[in-house]
C-alpha positions as CSV (number, residue, x, y, z in Angstrom):
1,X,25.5,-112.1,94.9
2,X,24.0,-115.9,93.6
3,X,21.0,-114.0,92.1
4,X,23.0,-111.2,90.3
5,X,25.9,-114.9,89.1
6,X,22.4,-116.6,87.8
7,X,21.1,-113.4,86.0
8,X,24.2,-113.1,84.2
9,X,24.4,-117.0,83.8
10,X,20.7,-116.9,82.0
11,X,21.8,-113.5,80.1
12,X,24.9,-115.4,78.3
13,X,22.6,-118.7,77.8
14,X,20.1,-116.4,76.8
15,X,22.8,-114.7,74.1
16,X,24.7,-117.6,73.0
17,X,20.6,-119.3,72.1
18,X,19.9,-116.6,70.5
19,X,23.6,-116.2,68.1
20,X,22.8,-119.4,67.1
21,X,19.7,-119.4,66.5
22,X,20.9,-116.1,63.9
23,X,23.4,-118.1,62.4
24,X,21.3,-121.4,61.7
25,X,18.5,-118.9,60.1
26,X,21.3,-117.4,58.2
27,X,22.7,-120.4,56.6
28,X,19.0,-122.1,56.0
29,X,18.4,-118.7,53.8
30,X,18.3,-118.8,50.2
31,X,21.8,-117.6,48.9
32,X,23.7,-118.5,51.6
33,X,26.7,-120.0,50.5
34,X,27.1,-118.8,47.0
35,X,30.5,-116.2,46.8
36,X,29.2,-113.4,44.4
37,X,32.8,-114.1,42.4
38,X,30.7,-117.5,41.4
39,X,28.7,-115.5,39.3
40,X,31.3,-114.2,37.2
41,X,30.8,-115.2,33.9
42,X,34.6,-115.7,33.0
43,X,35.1,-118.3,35.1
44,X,34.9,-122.4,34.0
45,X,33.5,-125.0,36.5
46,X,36.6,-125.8,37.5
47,X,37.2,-122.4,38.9
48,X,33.7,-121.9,40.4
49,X,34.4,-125.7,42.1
50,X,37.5,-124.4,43.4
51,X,35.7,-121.4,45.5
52,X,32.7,-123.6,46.7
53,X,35.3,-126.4,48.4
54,X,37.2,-123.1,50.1
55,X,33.8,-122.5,51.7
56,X,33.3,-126.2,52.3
57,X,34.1,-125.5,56.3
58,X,31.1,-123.6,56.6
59,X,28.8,-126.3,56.6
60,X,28.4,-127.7,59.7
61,X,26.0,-124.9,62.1
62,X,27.9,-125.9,65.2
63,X,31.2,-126.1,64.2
64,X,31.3,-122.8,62.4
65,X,29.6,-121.1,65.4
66,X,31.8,-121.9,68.0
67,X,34.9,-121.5,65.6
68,X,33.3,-118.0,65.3
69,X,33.1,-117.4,69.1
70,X,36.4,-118.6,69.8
71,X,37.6,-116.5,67.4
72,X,35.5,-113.5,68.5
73,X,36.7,-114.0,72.5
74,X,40.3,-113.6,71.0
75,X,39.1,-110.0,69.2
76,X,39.5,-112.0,65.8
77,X,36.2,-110.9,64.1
78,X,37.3,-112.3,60.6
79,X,38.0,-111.1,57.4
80,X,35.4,-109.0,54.9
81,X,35.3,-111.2,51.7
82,X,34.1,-108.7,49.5
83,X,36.9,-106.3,50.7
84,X,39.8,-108.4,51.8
85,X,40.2,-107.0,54.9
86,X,39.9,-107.3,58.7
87,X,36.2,-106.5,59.7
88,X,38.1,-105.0,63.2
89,X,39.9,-102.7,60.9
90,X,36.8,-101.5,59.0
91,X,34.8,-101.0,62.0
92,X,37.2,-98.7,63.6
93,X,37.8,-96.9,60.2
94,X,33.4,-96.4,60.2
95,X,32.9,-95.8,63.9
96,X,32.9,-92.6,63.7
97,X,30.7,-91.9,60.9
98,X,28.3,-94.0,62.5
99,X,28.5,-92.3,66.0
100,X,27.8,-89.4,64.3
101,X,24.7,-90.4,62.3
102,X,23.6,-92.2,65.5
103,X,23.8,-89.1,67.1
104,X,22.3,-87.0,64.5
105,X,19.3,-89.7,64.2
106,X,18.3,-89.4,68.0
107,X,18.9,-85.6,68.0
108,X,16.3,-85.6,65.1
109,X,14.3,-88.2,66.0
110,X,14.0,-86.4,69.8
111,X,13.1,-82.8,68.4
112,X,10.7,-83.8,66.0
113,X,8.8,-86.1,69.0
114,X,9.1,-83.2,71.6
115,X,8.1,-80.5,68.5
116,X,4.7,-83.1,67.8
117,X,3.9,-83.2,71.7
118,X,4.2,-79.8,72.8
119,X,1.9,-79.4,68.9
120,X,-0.9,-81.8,70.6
């Protein structure tokens, strides 16, 4: 039972390394940071400041991280900025489209590599 408790102690290490590591490659990525609603042309500087210091908390690597994870462990996955609404909502509304392309992809993908083997 210790080996299976330090496999799955490495695994989460391994998981929460590696979701950091995604974010901080994320944030050091050109772009990152700018709200496409900056690049509206109608808007003065004092509008464009206004949405960069609502983004201000999203500075720090760490601290938006393990604000994130918090919030994912309470089945709080955030809030789509382009649509204004829960990301939890929009998965469930896409699931099933995407169950069904999934499915669709491997039947395909599974025919046409049995069809080229039985071929050779």
């Amino acid at each position: 039972m210790s080996r299976i408790a330090k496999l799955a102690a490495k695994i989460m290490v391994l998981v929460l390394l590696g979701g950091f590591a995604g974010a901080v490659l994320v944030r050091v990525a050109p772009g990152f940071g700018t709200d496409e609603a900056e690049m509206d042309s109608r808007l003065n500087s004092e509008s464009i400041q206004a949405l960069r210091q609502a983004n201000q908390d999203q500075t720090s690597f760490a601290a938006f991280y393990f604000h994130y994870l918090g919030s994912l462990f309470r089945g709080d996955l955030g809030e789509s900025r382009t649509l204004q609404r829960p990301v939890a909502q929009l998965l469930r509304e896409r699931l099933p489209w995407t169950l069904k392309l999934v499915a669709l992809g491997l039947g395909l993908g599974w025919s046409l590599g049995v069809s080229l083997a039985i071929a050779t």
